[in-house]
Backbone bond lengths (Angstrom), bond angles and torsions (degrees), N, CA, C in turn:
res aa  C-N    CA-C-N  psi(-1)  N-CA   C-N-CA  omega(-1)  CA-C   N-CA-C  phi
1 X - - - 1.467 - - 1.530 109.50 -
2 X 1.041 121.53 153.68 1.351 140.57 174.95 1.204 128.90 -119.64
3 X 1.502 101.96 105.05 1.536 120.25 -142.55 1.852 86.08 -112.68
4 X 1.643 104.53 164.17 1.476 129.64 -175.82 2.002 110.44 -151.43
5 X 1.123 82.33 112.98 1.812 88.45 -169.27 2.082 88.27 -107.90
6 X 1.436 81.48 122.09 1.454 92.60 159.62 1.859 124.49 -101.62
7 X 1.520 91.18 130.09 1.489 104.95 -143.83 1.303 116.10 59.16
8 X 1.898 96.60 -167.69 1.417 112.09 -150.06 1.853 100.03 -136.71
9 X 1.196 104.59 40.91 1.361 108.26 -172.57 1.514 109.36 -97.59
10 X 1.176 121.73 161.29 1.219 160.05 -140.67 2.221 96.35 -57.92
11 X 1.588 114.66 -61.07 1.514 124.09 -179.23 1.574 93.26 -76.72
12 X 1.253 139.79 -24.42 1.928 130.71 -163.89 1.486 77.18 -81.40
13 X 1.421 130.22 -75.70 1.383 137.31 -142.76 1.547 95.62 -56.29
14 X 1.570 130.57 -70.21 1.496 103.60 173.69 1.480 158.05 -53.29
15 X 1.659 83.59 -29.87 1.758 92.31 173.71 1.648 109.54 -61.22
16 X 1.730 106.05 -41.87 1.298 137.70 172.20 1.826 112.72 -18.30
17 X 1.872 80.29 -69.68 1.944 103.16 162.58 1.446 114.02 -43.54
18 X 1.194 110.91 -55.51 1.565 129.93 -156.17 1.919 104.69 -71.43
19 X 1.081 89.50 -29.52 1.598 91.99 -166.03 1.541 89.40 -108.94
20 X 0.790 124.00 -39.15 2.072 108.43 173.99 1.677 94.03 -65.18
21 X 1.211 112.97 -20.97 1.786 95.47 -155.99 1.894 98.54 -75.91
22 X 1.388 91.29 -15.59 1.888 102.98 -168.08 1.662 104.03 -83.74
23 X 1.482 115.38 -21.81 1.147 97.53 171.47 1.612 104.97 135.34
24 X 1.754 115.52 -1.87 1.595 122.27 157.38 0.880 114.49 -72.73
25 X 1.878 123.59 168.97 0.913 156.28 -149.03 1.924 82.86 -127.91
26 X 1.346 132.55 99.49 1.643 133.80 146.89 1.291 120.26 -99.06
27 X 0.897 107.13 135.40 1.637 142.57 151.16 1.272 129.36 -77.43
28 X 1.641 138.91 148.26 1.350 134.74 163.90 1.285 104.59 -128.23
29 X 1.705 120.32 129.22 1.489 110.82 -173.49 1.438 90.52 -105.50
30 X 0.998 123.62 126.94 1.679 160.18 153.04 1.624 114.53 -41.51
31 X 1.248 125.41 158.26 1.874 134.75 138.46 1.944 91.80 -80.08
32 X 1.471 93.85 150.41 1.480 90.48 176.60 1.972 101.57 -87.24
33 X 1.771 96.03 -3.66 1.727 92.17 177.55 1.518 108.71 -73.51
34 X 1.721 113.78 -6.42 1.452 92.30 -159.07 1.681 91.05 -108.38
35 X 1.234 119.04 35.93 1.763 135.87 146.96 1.448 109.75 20.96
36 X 1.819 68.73 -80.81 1.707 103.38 -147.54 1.590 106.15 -109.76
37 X 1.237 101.71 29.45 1.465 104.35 -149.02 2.077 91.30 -109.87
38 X 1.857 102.03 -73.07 1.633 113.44 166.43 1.189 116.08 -80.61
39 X 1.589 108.78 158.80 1.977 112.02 -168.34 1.819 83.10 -118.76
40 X 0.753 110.37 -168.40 1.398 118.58 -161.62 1.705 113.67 -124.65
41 X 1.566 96.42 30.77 1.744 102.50 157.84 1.733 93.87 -148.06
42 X 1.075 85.26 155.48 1.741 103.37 150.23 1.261 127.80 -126.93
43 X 1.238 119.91 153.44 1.605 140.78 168.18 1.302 110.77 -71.31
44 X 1.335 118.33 96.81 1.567 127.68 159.48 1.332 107.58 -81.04
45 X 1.855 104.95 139.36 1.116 120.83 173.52 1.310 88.78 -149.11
46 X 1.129 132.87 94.43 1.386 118.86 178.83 1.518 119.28 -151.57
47 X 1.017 141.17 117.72 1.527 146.99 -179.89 1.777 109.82 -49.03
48 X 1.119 105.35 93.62 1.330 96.74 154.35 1.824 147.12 -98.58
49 X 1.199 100.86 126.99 1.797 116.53 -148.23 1.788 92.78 -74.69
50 X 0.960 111.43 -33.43 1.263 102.43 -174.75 1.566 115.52 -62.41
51 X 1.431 126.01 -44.62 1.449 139.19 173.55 1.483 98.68 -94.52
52 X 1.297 142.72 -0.28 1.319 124.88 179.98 1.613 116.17 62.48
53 X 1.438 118.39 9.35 1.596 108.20 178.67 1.734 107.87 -116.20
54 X 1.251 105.38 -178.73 1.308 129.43 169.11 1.204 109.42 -71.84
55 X 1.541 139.82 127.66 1.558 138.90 160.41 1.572 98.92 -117.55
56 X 1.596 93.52 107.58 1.444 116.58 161.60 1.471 121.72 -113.15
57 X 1.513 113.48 94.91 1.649 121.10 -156.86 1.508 97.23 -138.59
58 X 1.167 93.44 161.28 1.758 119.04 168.02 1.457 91.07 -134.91
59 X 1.759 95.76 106.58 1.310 110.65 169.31 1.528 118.44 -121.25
60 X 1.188 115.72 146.20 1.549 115.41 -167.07 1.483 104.23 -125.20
61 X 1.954 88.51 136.62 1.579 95.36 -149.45 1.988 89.36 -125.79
62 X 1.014 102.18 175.35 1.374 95.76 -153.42 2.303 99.57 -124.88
63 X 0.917 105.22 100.72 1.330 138.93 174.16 1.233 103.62 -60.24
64 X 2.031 106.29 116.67 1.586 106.42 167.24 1.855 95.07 -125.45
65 X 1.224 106.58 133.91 1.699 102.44 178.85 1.453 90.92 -90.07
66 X 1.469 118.27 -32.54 1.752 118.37 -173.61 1.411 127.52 -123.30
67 X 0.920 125.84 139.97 1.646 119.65 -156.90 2.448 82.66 -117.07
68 X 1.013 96.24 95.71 2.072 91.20 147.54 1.167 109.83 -16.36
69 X 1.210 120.18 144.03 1.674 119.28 128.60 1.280 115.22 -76.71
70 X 1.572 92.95 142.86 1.410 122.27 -162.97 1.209 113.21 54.30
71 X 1.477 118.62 52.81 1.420 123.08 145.62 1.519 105.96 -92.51
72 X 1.504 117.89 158.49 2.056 96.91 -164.43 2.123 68.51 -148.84
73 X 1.099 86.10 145.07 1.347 132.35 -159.43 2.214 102.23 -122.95
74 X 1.660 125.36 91.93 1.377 114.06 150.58 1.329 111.06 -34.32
75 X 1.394 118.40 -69.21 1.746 96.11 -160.69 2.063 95.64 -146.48
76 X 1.130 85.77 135.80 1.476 104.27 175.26 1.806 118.18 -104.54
77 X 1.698 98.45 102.91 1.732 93.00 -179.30 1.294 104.32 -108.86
78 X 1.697 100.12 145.00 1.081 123.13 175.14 1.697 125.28 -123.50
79 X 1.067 114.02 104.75 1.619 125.05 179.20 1.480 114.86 -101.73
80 X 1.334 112.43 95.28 1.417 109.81 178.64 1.859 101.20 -141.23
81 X 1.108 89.26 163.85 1.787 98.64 174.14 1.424 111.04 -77.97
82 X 1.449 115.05 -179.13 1.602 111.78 -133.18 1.563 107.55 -87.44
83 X 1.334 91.74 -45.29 1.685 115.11 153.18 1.508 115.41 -26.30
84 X 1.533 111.06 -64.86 1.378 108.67 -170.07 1.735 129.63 -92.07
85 X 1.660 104.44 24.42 1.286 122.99 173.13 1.213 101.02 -44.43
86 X 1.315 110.18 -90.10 1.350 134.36 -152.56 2.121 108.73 -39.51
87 X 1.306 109.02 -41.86 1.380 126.35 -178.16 1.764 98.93 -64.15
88 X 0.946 113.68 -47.91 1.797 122.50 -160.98 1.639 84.69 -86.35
89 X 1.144 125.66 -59.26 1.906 112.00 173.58 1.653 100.10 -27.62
90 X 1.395 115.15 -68.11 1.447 122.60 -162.04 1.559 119.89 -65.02
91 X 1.304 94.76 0.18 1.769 90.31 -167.41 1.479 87.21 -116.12
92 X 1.105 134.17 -26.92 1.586 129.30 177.73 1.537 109.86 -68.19
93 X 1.556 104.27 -56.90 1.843 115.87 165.82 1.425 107.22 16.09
94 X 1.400 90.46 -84.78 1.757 96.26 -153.69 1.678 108.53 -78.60
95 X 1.108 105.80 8.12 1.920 105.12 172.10 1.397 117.82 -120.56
96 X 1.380 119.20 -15.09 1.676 131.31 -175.97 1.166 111.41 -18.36
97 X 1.849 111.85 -68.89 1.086 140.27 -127.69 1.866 123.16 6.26
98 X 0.728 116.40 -76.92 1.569 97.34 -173.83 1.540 100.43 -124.67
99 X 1.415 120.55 21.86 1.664 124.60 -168.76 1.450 96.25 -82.46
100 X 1.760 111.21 149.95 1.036 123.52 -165.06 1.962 79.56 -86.37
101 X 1.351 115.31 163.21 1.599 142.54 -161.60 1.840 91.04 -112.89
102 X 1.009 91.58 127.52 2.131 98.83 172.20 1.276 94.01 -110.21
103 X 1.421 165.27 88.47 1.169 156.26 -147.97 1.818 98.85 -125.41
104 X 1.590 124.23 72.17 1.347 126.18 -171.80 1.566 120.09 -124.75
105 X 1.299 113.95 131.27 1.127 117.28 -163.49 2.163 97.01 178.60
106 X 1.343 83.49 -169.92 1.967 103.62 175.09 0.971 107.14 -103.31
107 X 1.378 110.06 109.49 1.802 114.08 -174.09 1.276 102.92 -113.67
108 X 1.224 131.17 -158.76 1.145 138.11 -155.96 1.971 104.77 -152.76
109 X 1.074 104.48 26.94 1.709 144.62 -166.66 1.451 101.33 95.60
110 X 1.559 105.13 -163.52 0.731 133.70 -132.05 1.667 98.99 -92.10
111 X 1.717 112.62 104.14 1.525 123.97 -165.76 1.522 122.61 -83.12
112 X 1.886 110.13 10.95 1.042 94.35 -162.90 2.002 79.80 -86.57
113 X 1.395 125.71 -9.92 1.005 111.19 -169.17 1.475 136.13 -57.29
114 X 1.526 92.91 -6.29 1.785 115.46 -175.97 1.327 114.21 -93.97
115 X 1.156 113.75 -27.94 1.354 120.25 -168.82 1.528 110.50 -115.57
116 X 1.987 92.15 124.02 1.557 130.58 -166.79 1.668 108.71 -94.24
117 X 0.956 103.58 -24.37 1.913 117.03 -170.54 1.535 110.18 -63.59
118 X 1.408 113.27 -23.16 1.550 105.96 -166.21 1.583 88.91 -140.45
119 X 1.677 102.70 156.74 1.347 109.44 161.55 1.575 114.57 -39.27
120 X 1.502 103.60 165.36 2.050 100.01 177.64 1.591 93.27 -100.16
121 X 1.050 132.74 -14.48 1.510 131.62 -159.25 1.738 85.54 -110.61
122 X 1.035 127.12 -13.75 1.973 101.16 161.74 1.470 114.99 -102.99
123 X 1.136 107.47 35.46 1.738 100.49 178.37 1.559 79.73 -131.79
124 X 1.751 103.99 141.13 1.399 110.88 163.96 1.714 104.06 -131.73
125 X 1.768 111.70 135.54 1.075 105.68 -147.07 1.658 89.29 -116.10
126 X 1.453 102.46 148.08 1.870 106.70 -173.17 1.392 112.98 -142.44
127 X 1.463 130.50 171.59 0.846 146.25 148.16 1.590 139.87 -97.47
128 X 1.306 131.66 119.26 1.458 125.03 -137.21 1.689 105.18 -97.39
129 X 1.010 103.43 144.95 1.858 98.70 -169.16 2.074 106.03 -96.89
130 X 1.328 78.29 19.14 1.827 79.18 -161.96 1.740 102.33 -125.34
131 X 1.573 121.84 158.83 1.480 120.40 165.33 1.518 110.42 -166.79
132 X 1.165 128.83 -162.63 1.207 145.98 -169.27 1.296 123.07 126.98
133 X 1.379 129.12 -150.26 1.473 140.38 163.24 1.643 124.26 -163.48
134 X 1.004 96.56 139.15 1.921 127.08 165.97 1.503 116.85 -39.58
135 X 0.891 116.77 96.37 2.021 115.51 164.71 1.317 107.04 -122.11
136 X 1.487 130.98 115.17 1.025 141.35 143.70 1.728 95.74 83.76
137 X 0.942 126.90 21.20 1.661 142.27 152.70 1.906 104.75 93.24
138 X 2.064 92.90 22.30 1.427 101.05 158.31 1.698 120.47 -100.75
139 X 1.188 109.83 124.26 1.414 113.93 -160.31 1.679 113.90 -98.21
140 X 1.466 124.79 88.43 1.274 139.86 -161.94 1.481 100.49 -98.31
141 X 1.897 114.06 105.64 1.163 106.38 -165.72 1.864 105.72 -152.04
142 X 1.530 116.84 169.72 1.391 94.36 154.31 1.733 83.07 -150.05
143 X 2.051 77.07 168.34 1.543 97.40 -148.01 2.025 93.62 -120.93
144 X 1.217 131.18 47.49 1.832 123.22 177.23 1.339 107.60 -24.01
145 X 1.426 109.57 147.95 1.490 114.52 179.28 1.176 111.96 -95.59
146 X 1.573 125.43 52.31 1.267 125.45 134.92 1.509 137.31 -137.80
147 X 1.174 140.81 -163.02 0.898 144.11 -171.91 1.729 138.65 158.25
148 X 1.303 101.13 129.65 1.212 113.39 -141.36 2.041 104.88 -94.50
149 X 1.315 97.90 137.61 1.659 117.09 176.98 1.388 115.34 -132.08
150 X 1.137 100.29 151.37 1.847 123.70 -157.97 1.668 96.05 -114.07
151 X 1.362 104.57 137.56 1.280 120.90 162.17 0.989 140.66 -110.63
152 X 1.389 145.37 117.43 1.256 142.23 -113.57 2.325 94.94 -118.06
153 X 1.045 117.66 18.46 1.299 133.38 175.17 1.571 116.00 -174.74
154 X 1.105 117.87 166.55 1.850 111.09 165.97 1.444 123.12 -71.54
155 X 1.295 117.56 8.21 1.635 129.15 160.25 1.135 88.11 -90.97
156 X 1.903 97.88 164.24 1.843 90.77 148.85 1.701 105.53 -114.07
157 X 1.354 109.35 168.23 1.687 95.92 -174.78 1.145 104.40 -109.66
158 X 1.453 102.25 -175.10 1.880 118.88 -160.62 1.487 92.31 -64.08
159 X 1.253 117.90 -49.76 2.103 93.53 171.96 0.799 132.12 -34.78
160 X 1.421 97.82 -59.32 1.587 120.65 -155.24 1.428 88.26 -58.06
161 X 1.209 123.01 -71.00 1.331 135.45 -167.30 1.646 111.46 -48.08
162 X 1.093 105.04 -29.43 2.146 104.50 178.74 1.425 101.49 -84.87
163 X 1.325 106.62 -12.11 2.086 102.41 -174.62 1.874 81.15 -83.73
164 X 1.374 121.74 -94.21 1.000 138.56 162.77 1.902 103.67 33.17
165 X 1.724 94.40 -83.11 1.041 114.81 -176.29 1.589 122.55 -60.30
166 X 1.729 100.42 -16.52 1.550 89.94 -175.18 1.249 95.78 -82.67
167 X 1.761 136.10 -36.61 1.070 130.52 179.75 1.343 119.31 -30.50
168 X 1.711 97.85 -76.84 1.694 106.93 -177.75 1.649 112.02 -45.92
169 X 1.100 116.80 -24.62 1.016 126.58 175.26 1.890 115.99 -46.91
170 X 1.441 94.12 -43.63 1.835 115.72 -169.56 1.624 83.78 -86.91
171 X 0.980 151.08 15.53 1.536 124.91 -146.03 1.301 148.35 44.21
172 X 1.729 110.97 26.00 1.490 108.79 -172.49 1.121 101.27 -106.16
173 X 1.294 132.99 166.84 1.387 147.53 -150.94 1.799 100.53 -112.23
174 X 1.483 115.67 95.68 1.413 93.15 -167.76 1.891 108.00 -109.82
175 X 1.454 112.81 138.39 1.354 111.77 177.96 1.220 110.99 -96.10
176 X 1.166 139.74 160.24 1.495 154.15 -153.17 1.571 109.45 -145.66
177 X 1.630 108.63 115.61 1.605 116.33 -162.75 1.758 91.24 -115.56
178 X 1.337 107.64 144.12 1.249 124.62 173.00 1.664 101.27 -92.75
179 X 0.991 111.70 -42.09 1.732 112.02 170.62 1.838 120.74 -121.81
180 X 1.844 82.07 70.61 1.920 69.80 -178.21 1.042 125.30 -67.76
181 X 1.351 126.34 6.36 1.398 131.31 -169.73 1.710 110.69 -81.13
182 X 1.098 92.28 -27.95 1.868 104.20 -177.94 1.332 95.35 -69.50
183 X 1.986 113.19 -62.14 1.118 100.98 -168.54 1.480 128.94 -84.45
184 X 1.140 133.67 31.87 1.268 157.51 176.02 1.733 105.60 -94.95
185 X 1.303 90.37 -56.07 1.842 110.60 -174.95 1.521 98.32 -54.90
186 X 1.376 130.32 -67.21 1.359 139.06 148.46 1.218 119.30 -1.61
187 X 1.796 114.92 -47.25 1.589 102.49 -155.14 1.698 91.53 -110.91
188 X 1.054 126.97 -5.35 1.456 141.99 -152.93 1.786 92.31 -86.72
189 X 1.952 102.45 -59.94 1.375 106.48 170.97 1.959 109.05 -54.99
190 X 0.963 129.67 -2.28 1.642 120.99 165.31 1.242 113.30 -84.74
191 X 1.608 107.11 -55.60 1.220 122.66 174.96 2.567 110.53 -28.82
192 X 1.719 67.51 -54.57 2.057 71.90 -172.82 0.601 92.82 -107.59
193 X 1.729 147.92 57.53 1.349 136.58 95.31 1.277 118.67 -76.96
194 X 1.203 134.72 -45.76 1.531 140.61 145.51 1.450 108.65 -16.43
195 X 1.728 124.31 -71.66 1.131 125.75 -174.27 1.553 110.89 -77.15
196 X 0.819 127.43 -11.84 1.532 110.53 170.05 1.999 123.07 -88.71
197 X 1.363 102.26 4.97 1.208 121.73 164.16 1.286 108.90 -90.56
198 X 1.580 116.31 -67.31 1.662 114.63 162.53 1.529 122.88 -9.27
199 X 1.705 80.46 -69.96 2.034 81.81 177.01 1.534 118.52 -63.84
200 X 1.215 103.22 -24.51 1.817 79.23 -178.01 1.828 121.82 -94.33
201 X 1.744 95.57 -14.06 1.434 93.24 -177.21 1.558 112.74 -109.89
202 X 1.357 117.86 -4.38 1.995 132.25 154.65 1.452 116.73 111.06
203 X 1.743 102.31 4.62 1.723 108.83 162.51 1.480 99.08 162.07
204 X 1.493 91.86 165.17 1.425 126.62 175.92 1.779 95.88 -24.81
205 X 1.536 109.92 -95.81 1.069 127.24 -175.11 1.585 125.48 -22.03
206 X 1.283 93.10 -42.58 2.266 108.75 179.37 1.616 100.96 -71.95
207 X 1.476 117.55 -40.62 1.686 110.13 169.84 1.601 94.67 -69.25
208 X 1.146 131.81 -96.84 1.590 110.92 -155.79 1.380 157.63 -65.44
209 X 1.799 85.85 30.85 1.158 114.74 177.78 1.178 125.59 -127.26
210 X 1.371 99.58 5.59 1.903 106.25 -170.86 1.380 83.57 -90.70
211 X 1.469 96.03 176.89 1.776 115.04 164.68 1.510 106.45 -76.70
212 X 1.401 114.70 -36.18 1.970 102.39 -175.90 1.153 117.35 -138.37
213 X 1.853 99.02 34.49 1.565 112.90 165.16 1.706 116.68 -74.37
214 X 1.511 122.09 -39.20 1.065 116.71 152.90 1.710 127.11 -50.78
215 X 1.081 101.35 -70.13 1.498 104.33 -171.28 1.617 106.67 -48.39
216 X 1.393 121.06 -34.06 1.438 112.86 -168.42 2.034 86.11 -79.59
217 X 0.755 143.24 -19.43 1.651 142.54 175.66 1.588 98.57 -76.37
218 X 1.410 135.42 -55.45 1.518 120.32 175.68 1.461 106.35 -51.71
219 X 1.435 122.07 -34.04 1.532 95.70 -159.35 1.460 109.39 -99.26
220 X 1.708 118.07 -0.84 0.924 114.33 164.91 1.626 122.68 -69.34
221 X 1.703 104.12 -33.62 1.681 95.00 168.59 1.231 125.02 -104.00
222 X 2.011 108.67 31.87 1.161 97.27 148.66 1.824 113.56 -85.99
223 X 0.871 111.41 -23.45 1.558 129.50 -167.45 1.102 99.55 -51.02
224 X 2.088 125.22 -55.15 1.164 127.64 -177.92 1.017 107.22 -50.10
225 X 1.900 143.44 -39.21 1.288 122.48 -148.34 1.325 113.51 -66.90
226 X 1.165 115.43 14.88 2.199 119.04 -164.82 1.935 77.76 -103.26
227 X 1.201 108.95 -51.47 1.524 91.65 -176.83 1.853 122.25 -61.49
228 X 1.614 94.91 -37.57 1.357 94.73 175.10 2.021 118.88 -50.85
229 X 1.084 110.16 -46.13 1.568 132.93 157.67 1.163 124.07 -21.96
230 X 1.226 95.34 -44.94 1.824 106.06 -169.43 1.147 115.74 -108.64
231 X 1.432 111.90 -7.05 1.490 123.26 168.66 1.656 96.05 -86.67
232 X 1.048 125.05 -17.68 1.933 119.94 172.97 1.876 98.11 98.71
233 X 1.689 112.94 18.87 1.465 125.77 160.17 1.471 140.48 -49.64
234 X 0.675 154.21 134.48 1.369 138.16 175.70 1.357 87.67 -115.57
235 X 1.433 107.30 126.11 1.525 111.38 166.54 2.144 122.33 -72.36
236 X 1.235 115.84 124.51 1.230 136.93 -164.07 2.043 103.22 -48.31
237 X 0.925 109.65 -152.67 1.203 117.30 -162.28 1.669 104.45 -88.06
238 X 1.496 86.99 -60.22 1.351 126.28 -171.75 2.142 105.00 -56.20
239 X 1.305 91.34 -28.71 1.778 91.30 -179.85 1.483 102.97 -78.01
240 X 1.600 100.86 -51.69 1.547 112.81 174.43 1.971 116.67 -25.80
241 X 1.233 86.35 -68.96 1.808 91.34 -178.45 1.499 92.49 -49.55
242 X 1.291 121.33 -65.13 1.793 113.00 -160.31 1.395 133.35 -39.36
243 X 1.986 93.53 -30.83 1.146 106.35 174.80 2.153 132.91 -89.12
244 X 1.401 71.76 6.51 1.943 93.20 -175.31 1.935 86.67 -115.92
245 X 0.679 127.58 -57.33 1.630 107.92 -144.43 1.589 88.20 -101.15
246 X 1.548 107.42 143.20 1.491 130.44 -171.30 1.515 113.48 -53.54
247 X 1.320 127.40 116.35 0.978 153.82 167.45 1.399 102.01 -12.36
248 X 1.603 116.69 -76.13 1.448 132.16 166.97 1.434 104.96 -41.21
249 X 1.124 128.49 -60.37 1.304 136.67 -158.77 1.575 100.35 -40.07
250 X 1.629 98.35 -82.10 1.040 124.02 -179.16 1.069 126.37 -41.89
251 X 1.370 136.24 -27.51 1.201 156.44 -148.01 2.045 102.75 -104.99
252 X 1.155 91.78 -27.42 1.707 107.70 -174.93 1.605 93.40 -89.45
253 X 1.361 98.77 -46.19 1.660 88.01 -179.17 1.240 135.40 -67.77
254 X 1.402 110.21 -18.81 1.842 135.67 168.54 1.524 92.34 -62.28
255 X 1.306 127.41 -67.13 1.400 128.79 -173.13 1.423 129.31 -54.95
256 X 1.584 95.86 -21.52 1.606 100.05 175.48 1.897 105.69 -98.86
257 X 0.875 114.45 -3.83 1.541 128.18 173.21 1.107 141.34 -105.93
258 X 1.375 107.68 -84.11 1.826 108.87 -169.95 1.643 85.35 -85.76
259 X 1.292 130.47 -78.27 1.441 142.41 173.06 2.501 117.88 -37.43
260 X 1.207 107.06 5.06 1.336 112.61 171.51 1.678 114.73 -50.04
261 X 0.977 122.28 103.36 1.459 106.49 174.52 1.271 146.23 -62.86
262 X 1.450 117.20 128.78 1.100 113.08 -149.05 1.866 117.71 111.85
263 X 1.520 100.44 -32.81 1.524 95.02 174.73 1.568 112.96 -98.04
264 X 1.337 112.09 178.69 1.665 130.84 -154.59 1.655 93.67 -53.30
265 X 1.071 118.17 -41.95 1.689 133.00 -149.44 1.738 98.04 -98.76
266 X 1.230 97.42 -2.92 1.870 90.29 -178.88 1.917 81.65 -109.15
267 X 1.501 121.64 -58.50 1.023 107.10 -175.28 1.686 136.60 -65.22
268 X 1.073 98.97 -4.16 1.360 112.85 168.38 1.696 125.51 -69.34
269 X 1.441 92.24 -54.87 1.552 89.63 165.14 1.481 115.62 -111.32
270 X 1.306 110.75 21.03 1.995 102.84 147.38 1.583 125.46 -78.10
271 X 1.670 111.70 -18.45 0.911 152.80 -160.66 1.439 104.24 -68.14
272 X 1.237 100.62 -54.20 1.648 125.39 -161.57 1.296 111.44 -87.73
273 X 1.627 105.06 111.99 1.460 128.99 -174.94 1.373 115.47 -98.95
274 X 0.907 111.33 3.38 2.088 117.14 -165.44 1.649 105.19 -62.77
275 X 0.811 110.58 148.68 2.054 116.18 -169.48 1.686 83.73 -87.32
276 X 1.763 73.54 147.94 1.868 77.50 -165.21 1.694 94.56 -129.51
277 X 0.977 130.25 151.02 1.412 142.95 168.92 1.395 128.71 133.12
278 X 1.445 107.50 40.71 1.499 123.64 -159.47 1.632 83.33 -102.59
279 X 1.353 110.52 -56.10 1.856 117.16 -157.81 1.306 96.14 -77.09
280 X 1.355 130.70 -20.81 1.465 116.50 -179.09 1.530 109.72 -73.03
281 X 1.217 109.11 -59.85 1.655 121.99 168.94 1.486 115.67 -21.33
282 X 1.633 103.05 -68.08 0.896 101.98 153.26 1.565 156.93 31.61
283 X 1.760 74.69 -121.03 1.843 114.33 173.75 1.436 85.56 -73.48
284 X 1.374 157.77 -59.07 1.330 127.47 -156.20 1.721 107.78 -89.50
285 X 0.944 117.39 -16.03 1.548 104.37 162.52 1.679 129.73 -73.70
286 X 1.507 89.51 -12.47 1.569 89.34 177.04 1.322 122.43 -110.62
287 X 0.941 84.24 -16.01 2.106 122.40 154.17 1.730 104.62 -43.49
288 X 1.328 108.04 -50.81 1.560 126.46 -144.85 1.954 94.67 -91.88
289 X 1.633 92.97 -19.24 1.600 88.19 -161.43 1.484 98.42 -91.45
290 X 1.635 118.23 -30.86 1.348 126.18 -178.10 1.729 104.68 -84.65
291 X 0.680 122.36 43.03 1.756 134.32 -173.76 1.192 110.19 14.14
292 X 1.796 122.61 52.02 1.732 132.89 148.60 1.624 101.99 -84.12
293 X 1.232 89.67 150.22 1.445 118.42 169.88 1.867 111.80 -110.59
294 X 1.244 120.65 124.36 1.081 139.28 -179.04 1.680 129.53 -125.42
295 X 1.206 112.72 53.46 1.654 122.33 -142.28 1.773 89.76 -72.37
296 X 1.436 120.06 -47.01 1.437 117.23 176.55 1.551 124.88 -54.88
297 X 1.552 119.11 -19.14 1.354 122.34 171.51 1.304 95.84 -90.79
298 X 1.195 118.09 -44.29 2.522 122.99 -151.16 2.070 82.53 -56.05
299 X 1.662 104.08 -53.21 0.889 132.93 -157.07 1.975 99.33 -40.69
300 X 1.451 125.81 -47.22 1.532 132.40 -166.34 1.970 94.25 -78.61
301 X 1.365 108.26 -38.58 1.877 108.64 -178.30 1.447 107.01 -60.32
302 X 1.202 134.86 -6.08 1.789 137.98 -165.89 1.643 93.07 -87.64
């Protein structure tokens, strides 16, 4: 298959790996400002969940600032934050042509609902099983072997199903949502509980390393679940536990586990520098319109 990654960020560049490593043909589409900007390898350091090892590589990835007309592209992925949908819709536009849309990232539901520019049945919308961040064009990341896709009816369609398949194809474990929009909404409220700690204590790393940087992040997304509610949500599995087992508790147990320092899951998101305060804004403005009160999130925007 003949794949097209827009930009060069942190989830395109591994799957990127992952799916050239299986036997595609990837691409990275560029700004033609950023020239002089990326070199044409990156530094992998990244945990991969699927084999359970370390990938420490210098892999060289192949840079297009310009796409021809009538160059045609199987599938065009796009991983960007929520903000920058709408821009990455517009810059793909005029080259799509009949390529199925990977549209994956932390949304805030389900984004194909905004976007008028493209058919709704060629965009397939996901959730990415992988993260980290970029320093100096060394890429410190980890990549779980799964990952999650949305179905746009109670069939799934011939896209859905050729994205699907290229996955399993790489070895990732892919689940299939009849309403990814719920479960997006679900993971979005983690997401800005995460980031509303960010903002008040100055990054990733200072929450999962303090003593009550976690716990003050559980109880912020227990707080959301009154918003999840009122949006007509059912809070997910994953909120469920947060909201039964002790804040502290739990919070020690993240630290002795997924968050241990030094392992894949601490360096992954110590890693991660991305400016954060888009999903809080957000969730408390829409918070504000459905008449919830959220004084522990309003509380990090002051």
């Amino acid at each position: 298959m003949k794949i097209l990654v827009l930009g060069r960020g942190v989830i395109g560049i591994q799957y990127g790996w992952a799916l050239e490593n299986a036997g595609n043909t990837v691409d990275f589409y560029v700004r033609k400002s950023s020239k002089h900007t990326y070199v044409d390898y990156v530094e992998l350091h990244t945990f991969d969940g699927r084999k359970k090892q370390m990938i420490n590589e210098k892999w060289s990835i192949h840079l297009r600032y310009e796409i021809p007309a009538g160059e045609k592209y199987d599938l065009i992925i796009i991983s960007v934050n929520p903000e920058q949908v709408s821009g990455a819709i517009e810059t793909i536009t005029p080259i799509v042509g009949d390529a199925d849309v990977l549209l994956i990232g932390n949304y805030g539901g389900n984004p194909v609902d905004k976007i008028q520019t493209l058919p709704r049945d060629q965009i397939i919308v996901g959730f990415p099983g992988a993260g980290g961040g970029i320093t100096d064009n060394i890429l410190h990341g980890m990549m779980y072997p799964s990952i999650e896709l949305g179905m746009s009816g109670e069939k799934i369609s011939n896209r859905e199903q050729r994205v699907k398949q290229l996955f399993e194809s790489a070895d990732f474990k892919v689940s299939m949502h009849t309403d990814i929009g719920t479960w997006l909404l679900n993971h979005y409220v983690l997401n800005a509980a995460m980031e509303t700690e960010v903002l008040k204590r100055g990054s990733f790393e200072a929450v999962i390393s303090s003593d009550d940087g976690l716990a003050d992040m559980l109880l912020n997304a227990r707080e959301m679940v009154s918003y999840l509610r009122a949006k007509g949500i059912k809070p997910d599995f994953v909120l469920k536990v947060m909201g039964i087992i002790p804040a502290n508790l739990m919070a020690y147990i993240m630290k002795k586990t997924l968050y241990k320092p030094g392992s894949p899951g601490y360096d992954a998101i110590a890693y991660n520098k991305y400016a954060v305060g888009y999903s809080v804004r957000e969730i408390v403005e829409d918070a504000k319109k459905l008449g919830v009160s959220l004084p522990r999130i309003e509380d990090a925007l002051k």
